[in-house]
C-alpha positions in Angstrom: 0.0 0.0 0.0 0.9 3.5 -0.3 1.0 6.2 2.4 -1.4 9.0 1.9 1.0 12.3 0.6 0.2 14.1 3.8 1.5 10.5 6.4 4.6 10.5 4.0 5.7 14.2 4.6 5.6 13.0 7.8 7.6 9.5 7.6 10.3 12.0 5.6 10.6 14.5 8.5 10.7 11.3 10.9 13.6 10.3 8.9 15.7 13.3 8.2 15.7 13.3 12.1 16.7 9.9 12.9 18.9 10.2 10.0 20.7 12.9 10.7 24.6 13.5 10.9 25.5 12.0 14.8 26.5 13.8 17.7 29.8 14.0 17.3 29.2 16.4 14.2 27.1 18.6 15.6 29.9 18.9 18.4 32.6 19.1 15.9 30.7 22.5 14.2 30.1 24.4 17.6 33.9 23.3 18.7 35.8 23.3 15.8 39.2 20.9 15.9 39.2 20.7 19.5 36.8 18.3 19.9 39.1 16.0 17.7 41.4 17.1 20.2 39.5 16.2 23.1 38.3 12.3 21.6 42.5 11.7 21.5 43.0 12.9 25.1 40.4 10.6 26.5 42.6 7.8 28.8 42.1 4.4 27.3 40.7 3.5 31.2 37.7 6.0 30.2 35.4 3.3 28.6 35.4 1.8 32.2 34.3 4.7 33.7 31.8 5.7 30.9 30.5 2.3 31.0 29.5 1.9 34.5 28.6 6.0 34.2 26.4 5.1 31.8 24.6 1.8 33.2 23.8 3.6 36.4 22.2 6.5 34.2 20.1 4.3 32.7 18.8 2.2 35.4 18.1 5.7 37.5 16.3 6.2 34.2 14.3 3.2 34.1 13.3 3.2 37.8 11.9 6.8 36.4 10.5 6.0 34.1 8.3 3.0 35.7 7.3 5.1 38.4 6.6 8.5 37.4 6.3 9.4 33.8 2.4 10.2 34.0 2.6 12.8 31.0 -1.1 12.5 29.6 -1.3 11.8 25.7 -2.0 14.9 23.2 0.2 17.2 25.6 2.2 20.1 23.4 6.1 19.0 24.6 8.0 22.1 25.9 11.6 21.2 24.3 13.3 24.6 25.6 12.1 24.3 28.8 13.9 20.9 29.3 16.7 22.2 26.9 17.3 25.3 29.5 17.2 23.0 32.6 19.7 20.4 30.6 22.0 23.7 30.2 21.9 24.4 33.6 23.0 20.7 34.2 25.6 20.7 32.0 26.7 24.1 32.9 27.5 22.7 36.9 28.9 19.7 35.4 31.3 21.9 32.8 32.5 23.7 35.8 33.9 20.4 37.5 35.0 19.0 34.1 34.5 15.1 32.9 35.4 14.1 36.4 31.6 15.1 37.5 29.8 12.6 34.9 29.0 10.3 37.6 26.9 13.2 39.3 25.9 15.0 36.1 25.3 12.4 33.9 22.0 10.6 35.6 20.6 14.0 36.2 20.7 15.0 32.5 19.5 11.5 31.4 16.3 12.1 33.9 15.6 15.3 32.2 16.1 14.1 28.8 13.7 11.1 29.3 10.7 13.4 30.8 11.5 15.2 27.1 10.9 12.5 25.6 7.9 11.3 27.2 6.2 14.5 26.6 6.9 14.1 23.0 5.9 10.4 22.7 2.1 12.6 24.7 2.4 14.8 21.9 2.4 12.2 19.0 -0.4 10.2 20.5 1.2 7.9 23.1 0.1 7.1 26.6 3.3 7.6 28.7 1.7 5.7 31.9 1.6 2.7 29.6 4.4 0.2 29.9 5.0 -0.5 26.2 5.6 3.5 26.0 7.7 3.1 28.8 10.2 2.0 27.5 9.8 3.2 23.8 11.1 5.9 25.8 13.9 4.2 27.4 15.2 2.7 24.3 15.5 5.9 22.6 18.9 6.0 24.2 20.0 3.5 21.7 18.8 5.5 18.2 21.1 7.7 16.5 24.5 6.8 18.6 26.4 5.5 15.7 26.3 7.1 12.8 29.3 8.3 13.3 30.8 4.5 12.6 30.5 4.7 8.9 32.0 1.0 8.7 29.6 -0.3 10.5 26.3 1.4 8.6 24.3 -1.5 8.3 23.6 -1.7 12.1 22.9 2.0 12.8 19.9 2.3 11.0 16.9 3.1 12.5 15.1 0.3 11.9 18.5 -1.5 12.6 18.6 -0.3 16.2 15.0 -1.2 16.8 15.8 -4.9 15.5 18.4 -5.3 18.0 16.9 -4.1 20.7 13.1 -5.5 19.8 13.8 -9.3 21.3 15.0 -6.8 25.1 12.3 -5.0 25.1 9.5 -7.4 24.5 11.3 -8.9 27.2 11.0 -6.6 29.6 7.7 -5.6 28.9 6.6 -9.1 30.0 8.3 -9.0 33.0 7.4 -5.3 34.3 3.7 -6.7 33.3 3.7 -9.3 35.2 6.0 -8.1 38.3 6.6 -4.6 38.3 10.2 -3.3 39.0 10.2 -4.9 42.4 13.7 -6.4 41.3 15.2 -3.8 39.2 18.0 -6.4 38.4 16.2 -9.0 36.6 18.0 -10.4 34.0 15.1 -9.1 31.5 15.6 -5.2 32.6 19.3 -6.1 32.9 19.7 -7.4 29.1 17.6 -4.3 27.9 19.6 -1.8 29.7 23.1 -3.3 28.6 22.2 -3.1 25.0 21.0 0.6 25.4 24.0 1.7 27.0 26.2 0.0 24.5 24.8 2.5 22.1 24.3 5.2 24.2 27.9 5.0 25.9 29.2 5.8 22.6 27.2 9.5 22.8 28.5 9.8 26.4 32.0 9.1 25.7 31.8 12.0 22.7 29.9 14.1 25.4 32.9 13.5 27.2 35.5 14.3 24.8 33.9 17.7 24.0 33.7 18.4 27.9 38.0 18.4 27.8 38.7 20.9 25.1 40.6 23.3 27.1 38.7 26.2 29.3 35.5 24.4 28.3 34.0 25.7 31.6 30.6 26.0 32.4 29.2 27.6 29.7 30.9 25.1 27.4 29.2 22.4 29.8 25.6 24.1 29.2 26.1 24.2 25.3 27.3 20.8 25.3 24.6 19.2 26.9 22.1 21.7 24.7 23.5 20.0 21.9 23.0 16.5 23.8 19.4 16.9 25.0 18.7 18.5 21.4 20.1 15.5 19.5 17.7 13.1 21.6 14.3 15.5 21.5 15.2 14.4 17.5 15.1 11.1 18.2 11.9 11.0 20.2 10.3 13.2 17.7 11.0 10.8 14.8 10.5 8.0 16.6 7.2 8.5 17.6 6.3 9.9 14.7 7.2 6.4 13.1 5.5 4.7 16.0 2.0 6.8 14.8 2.5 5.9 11.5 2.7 2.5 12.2 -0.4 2.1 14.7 -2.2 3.5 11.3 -0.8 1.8 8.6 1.0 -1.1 9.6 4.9 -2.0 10.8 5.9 -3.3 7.2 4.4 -0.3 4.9 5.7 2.2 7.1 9.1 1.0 6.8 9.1 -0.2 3.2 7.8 3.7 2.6 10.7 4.7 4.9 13.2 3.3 3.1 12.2 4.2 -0.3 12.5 7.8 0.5 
């Protein structure tokens, strides 16, 4: 079947979000070279950190997300009011430099996920159903490597989803049946790993962008603009997908995205 004209304007804004150049790029053209500078001075001991930095991020999210994100569907999502509260995040963190991430960084993933529940509210969803849950959760995982153009084929969008759509069904079960009582199930555990393995990746650039010299705090508040910005993208096009699919159907909504 064929979209109607005015779905696939739609599906084509959906994907010239998800699509778009990654993070690191959009750092790279508010930086300049010393963000290149800045990936080459992380310490090879870093992915540890950013690992278990980003792990705990997540699972903070999650427990968030199970618990409190009420947003009501058809809401209008305020994007510069969370951008402006990411800022001042960032900005506190910028002043303390990467050393702070363990402080910083589950603060600014909270406020990026109640961003992105308010969007899925805007495009139709029902953020105090599971299943939207974590749709929100595993936006984490879209858009963190298209930066890896030898390995294209499995940062798609409908490439990420794959990976992650065996997790999350998963999960879904689980929190159905049991709640998070035990937030380390091996279901919410599997889910969360293969998020962060995706969304480590943005962290670590986050990072790098954070150690370009006198970076400071307003450095830290443009940096995580950038960050929150690149992930209200995400949500957008991904629920906007999500819509189009409740409508039409998972398989014509993706042959018609990737025909455009």
């Amino acid at each position: 079947m064929t979209l109607p004209k005015e779905d696939l304007a739609h599906l084509k804004r959906a994907k010239q979000l998800l699509e778009n150049p990654g993070i690191a790029a959009k750092f790279s053209s508010v930086l300049g070279s010393p963000f290149e500078k800045g990936m080459k001075m992380l310490p090879a001991k870093w992915q540890k950190t950013v690992h278990t930095a980003t792990e705990a991020a997540l699972m903070k999210a999650l427990d968030v997300a199970i618990k409190s994100l009420g947003t009501r569907r058809g809401v209008t999502s305020n994007d510069k009011m969370h951008r402006f509260a990411a800022a001042a995040s960032g900005a506190a963190g910028g002043a303390f430099g990467i050393s702070a991430i363990g402080i910083e960084l589950p603060l600014s993933t909270t406020l990026i996920l109640r961003s992105i529940a308010e969007i899925a509210a805007a495009e139709g969803e029902d953020p105090r159903q599971i299943e939207t849950r974590l749709a929100c959760i595993t936006v984490f995982a879209l858009g963190s490597t298209r930066d890896q153009r030898d390995n294209a084929a499995e940062s798609g969008y409908f490439a990420a989803r794959a990976a992650l759509a065996g997790a999350v069904t998963e999960a879904t079960k689980f929190l159905a049946e049991k709640g998070l009582g035990k937030s380390g199930a091996p279901a919410l555990v599997r889910l969360i790993a293969l998020i962060a393995s995706r969304f480590g990746v943005v962290v670590s650039q986050k990072a790098a962008a954070q150690l370009v010299p006198v970076i400071g705090a307003a450095g830290g508040a443009i940096i995580n603009t950038i960050f929150i910005g690149h992930y209200q993208d995400m949500a957008r096009g991904h629920f906007i997908v999500r819509r189009l699919e409740k409508i039409h159907g998972a398989e014509p909504v993706r042959i018609a995205y990737e025909k455009l």
